[in-house]
C-alpha angles and dihedrals in degrees: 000000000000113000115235118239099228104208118185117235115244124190133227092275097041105255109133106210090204104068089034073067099039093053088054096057118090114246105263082053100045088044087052098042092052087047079054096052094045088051087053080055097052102045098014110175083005082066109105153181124321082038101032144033138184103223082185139249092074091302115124131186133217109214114212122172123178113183107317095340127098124196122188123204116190123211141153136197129258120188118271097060089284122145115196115200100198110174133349133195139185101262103232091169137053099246127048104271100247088221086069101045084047086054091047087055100043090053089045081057087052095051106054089041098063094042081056088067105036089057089055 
């Protein structure tokens, strides 16, 4: 099985919303949350449900709970074995606020974007 290679997402003006996440989260969260990402790069599309779940349109979300808390990270595929987390968020309710999945597929826009370009 061939690792996966996590990048974070960062956007145009170098701010990476991932660790800005990641930052907010109290330590026993954000420790659980990294163990989690290293999982997804260990096992990457193989990765499954409890831990992960396809939202659709190529967005996929890692599921953490500690205690009574839940944290979502979003992330998607590119080719090449690459995972890229873009943005993550404390789940309060008991479905994926849309406004986050639509933030996880404007910044996959973005991406790949910007890798369109770099390839000219």
């Amino acid at each position: 099985m061939q690792i996966f290679e996590v990048e974070f997402f960062r956007k145009n003006d170098g701010t990476c919303p991932v660790i800005t996440f990641l930052d907010s989260l109290e330590k026993k969260m954000k420790a659980k949350v990294l163990r989690m990402i290293m999982l997804l790069e260990k096992n990457g599309n193989e990765l499954r449900e409890p831990y992960s779940k396809a939202l659709g349109e190529g967005i996929f979300e890692l599921r953490v709970k500690q205690g009574s808390d839940i944290s979502r990270v979003l992330y998607f595929f590119v080719v090449g074995h690459k995972i890229i987390i873009t943005n993550g968020f404390i789940k309060k309710t008991q479905r994926t606020p849309q406004a986050e999945i639509e933030l996880a597929k404007k910044y996959k826009v973005e991406y790949m974007k910007r890798r369109e370009n770099s390839h000219e």
